[in-house]
C-alpha positions in Angstrom: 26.5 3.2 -118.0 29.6 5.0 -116.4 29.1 8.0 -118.9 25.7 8.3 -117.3 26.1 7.8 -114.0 29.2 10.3 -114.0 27.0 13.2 -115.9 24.8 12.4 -112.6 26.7 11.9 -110.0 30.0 13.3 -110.9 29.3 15.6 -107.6 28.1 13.2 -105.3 30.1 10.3 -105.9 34.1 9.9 -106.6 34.7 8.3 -110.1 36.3 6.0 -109.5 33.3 4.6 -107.6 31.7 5.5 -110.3 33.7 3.1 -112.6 33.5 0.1 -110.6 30.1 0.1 -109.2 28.9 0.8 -113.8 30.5 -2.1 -114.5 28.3 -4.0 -111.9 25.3 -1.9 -113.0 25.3 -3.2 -116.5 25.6 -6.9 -115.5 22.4 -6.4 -113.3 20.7 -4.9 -115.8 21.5 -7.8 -118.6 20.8 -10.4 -115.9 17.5 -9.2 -115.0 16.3 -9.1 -119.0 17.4 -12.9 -118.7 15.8 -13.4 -115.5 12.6 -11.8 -116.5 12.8 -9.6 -113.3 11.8 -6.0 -112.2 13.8 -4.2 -110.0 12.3 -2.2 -107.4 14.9 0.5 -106.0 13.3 2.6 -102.3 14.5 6.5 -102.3 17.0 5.9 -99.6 19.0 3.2 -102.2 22.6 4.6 -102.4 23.2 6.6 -105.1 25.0 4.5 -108.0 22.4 1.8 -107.5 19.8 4.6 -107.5 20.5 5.9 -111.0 21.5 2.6 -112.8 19.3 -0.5 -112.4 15.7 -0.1 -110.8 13.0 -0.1 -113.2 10.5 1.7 -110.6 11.8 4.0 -107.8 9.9 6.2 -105.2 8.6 5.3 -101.9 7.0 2.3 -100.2 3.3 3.8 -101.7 4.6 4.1 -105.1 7.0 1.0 -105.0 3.7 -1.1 -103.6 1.4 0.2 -106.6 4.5 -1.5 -108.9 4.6 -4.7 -107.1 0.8 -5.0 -107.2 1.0 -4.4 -111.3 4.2 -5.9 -112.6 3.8 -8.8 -115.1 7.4 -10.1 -114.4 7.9 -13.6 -113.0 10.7 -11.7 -110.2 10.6 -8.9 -108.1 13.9 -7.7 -106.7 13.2 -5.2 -104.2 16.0 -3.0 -103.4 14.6 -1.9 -100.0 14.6 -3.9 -96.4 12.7 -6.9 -95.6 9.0 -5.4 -94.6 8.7 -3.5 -98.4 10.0 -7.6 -99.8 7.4 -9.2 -97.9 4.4 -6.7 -99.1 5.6 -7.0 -102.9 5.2 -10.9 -101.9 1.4 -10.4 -100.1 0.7 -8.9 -103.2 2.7 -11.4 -105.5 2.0 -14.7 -104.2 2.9 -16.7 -108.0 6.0 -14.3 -107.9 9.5 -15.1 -107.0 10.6 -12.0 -104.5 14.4 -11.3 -104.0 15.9 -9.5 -101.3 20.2 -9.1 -102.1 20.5 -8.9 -98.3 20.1 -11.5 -95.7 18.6 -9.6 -93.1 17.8 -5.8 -94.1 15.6 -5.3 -91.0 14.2 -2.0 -89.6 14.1 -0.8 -86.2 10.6 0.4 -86.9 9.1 -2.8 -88.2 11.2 -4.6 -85.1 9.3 -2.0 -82.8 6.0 -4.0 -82.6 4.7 -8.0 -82.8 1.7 -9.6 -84.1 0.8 -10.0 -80.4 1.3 -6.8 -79.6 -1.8 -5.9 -81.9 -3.1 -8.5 -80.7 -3.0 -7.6 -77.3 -3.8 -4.1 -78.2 -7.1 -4.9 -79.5 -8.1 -6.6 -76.4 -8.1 -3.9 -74.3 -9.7 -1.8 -77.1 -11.7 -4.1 -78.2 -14.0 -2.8 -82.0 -11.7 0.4 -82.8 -10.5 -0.1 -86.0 -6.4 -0.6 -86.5 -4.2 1.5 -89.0 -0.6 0.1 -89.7 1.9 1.8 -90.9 3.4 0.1 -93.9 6.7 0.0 -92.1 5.9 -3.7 -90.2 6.3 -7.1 -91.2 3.5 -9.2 -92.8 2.1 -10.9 -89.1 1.7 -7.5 -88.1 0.3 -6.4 -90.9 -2.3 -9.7 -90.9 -3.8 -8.2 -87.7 -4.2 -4.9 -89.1 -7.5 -3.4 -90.9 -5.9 -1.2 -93.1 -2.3 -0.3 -93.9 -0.9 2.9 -94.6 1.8 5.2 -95.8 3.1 8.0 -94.8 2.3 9.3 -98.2 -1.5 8.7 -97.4 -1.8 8.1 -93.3 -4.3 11.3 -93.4 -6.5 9.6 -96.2 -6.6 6.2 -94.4 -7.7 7.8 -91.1 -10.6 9.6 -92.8 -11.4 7.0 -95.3 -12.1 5.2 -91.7 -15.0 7.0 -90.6 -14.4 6.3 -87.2 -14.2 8.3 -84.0 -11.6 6.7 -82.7 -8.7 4.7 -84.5 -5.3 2.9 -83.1 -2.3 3.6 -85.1 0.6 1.3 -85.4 3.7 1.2 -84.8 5.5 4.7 -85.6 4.7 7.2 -82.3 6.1 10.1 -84.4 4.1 9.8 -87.7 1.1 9.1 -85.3 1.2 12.3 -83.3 1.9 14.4 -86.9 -1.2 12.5 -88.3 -3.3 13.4 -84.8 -2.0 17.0 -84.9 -2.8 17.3 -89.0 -6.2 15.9 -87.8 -6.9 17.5 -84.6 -7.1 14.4 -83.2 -6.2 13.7 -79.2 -3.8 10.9 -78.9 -3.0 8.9 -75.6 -0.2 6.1 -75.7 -1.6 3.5 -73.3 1.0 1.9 -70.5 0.6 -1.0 -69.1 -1.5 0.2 -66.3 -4.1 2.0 -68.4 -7.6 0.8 -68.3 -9.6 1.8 -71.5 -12.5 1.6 -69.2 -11.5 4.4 -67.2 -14.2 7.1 -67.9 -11.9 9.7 -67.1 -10.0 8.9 -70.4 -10.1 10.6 -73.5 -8.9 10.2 -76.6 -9.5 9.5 -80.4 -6.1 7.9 -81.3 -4.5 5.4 -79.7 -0.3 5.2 -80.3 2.6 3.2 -79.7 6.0 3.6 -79.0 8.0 2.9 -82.1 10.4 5.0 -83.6 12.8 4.7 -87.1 15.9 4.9 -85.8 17.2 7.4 -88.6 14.8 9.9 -88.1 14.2 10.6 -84.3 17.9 11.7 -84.5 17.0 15.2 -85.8 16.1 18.0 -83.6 14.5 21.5 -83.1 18.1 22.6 -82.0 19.4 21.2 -85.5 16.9 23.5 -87.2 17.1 26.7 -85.3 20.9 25.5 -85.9 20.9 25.4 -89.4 18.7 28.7 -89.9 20.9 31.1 -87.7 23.4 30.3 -90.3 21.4 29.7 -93.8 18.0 32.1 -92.8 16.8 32.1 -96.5 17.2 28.0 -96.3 14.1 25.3 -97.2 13.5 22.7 -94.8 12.0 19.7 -95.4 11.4 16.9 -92.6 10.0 13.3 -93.3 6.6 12.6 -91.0 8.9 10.1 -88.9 10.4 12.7 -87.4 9.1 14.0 -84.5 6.1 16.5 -84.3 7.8 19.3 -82.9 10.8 19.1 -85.8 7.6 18.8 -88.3 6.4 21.8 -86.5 9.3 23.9 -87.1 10.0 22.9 -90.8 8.8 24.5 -93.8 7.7 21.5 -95.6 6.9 17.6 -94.3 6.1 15.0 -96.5 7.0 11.5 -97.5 9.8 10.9 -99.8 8.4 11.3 -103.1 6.4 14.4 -101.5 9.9 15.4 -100.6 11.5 15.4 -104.2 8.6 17.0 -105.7 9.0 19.9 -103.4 12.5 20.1 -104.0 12.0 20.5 -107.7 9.3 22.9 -107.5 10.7 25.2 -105.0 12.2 28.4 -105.8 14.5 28.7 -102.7 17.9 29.4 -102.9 19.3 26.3 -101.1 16.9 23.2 -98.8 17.8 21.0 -96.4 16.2 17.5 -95.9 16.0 15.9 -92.5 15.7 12.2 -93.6 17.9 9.6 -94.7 21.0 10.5 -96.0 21.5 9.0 -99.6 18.2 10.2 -100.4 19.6 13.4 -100.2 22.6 12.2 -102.4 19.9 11.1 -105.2 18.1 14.1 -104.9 21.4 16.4 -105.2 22.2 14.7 -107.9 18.7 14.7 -109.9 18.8 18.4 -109.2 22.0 19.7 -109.9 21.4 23.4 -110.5 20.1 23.5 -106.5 22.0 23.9 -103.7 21.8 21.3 -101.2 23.2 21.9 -97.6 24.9 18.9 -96.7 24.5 19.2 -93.3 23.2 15.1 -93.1 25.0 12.7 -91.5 22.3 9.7 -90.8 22.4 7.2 -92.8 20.0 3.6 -92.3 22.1 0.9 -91.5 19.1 -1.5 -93.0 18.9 0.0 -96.1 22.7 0.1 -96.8 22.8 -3.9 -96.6 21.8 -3.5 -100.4 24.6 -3.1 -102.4 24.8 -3.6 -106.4 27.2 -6.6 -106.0 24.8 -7.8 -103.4 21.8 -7.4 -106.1 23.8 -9.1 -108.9 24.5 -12.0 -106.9 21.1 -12.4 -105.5 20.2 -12.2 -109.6 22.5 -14.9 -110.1 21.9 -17.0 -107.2 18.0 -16.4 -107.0 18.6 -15.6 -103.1 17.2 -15.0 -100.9 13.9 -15.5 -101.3 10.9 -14.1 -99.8 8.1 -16.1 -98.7 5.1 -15.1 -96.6 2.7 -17.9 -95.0 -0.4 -18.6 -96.8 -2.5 -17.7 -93.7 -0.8 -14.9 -92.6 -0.7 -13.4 -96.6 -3.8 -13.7 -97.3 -4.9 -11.6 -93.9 -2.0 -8.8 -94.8 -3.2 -8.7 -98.2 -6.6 -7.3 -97.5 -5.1 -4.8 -95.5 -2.5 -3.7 -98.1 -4.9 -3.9 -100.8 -7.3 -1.5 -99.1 -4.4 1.0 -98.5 -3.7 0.9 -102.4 -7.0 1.4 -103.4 -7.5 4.7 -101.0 -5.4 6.5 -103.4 -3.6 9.8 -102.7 -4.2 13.3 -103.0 -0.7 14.0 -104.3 0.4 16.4 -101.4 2.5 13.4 -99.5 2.0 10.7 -101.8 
């Protein structure tokens, strides 16, 4: 395991890191042959825990498609708490593992059940698209999830004229602009009655906390001193840094641009130990490590942290009956829309 992760990584991470965190690596991945476990591992997973012990990595689309498919009797997600719970929606005989306590996300914190609830109220019959990113209640009062792999897809798969998009304002004005849709955020004084009002999407102010740090300024920045540079920006970030990228896509859409390109050097505005793993997967590419965000949610998971919640069973994930069964349908029709591979 160290010989492996050091042929990796031997750039990203010191080796003595290296050494330590192996060691860990291999218990995890004996424990989870006893344990009868998969180990689900999200993009933004720090590097050594990256490259060792998930059975399945990519992104919340892909990582959902291997929770809805595994045969194992545990699911240890290596994520935050929102990707646990829909591995559980979808999993309800399953044991689901979270190694942290809390892993959280300011998205998914962004928005309630009553929120939507309220939302539909005053919109009352237009159909609700929710971002993955949002905890099961949320989810339960959704019609249809989505990714930011496959938010274009969902939105046409709709047939509607007018949607509301949950909770991510960012992602929702780079789907509206991608769809030449018109989007209004309504306050609290906005009557959807007002005849005067138009619109086809209808947002709401959340934002991942990671993302909405980058700006236009970074980019102009960045290309006054590297013109020839690639850059890549997730769809959380804001329209006008999408705008003045050369590539936006979700994670996995990320990497596979990253691998294909033919630049001399990128630069990816996302989180920041995704761009560790994808250094390291692609080591004859230059990467300009310009990053410095990293998600305080996702680096709650640790390896020790996964080997004790192996040996401990904790913590466990569980999901109300009521409240699953609503989120399934809406997770279930997201994974059945599919992908057309460009931000999958």
């Amino acid at each position: 395991m160290y010989e492996a992760l050091k042929h990796k990584l031997s750039d990203v991470v010191p080796d003595v890191e290296l050494f330590y965190k192996a060691k860990i690596a291999a218990q995890i991945n004996a424990l989870k042959v006893e344990r009868n476990a998969v180990i689900l591992g999200h993009n933004y997973m720090e590097p050594a825990l990256f490259h060792s012990i998930p059975d399945f990595v990519g992104d919340s689309l892909e990582l959902s498609r291997k929770a809805a498919a595994t045969d194992k009797d545990v699911i240890v997600f290596c994520g935050v708490r929102f990707m646990a719970e829909t591995a559980k929606i979808l999993n309800p005989s399953k044991t689901v593992l979270l190694p942290a306590k809390k892993a959280g996300c300011s998205l998914a914190a962004s928005i309630t059940a009553q929120d939507v609830r309220d939302l539909k109220a005053r919109f009352p019959g237009i159909p609700v698209v929710t971002y993955i990113n949002t905890y099961a209640d949320v989810k339960a009062e959704t019609d249809i999830c989505c990714t930011s792999g496959n938010a274009v897809e969902v939105v046409n798969s709709l047939g509607s004229s007018q949607i509301i998009f949950l909770p991510d304002e960012y992602l929702a004005g780079n789907i509206a602009r991608e769809t030449g849709k018109k989007i209004i955020f309504p306050t609290r004084n906005m009557k959807a009655t007002d005849p005067n009002l138009q619109y086809e999407m209808i947002g709401w102010h959340g934002r991942c906390e990671v993302h909405e740090k980058f700006t236009v300024q970074d980019i102009a920045d960045v290309r006054q001193q590297y013109p020839d540079v690639v850059i890549l920006s997730h769809p959380e970030c804001s329209p006008e840094v999408v705008a003045a990228s050369d590539f936006s896509g979700s994670t996995t859409a990320m990497i596979r641009h990253v691998e294909q390109t033919k630049a001399p050097r990128y630069l990816l505005l996302t989180e920041c130990s995704m761009a560790d793993n994808v250094a390291g997967a692609n080591p004859d590419k230059e990467m300009l490590r310009l990053c410095s965000v990293r998600c305080p949610h996702m680096n709650e998971i640790t390896l020790q942290d996964t080997l004790t919640s192996l040996q401990t069973m904790q913590y466990v994930i569980d999901v109300p009956e009521e409240i699953r069964v609503r989120a399934f349908n809406a997770v279930d029709r997201m994974i059945k829309i599919g992908s057309s591979g460009k931000k999958d």
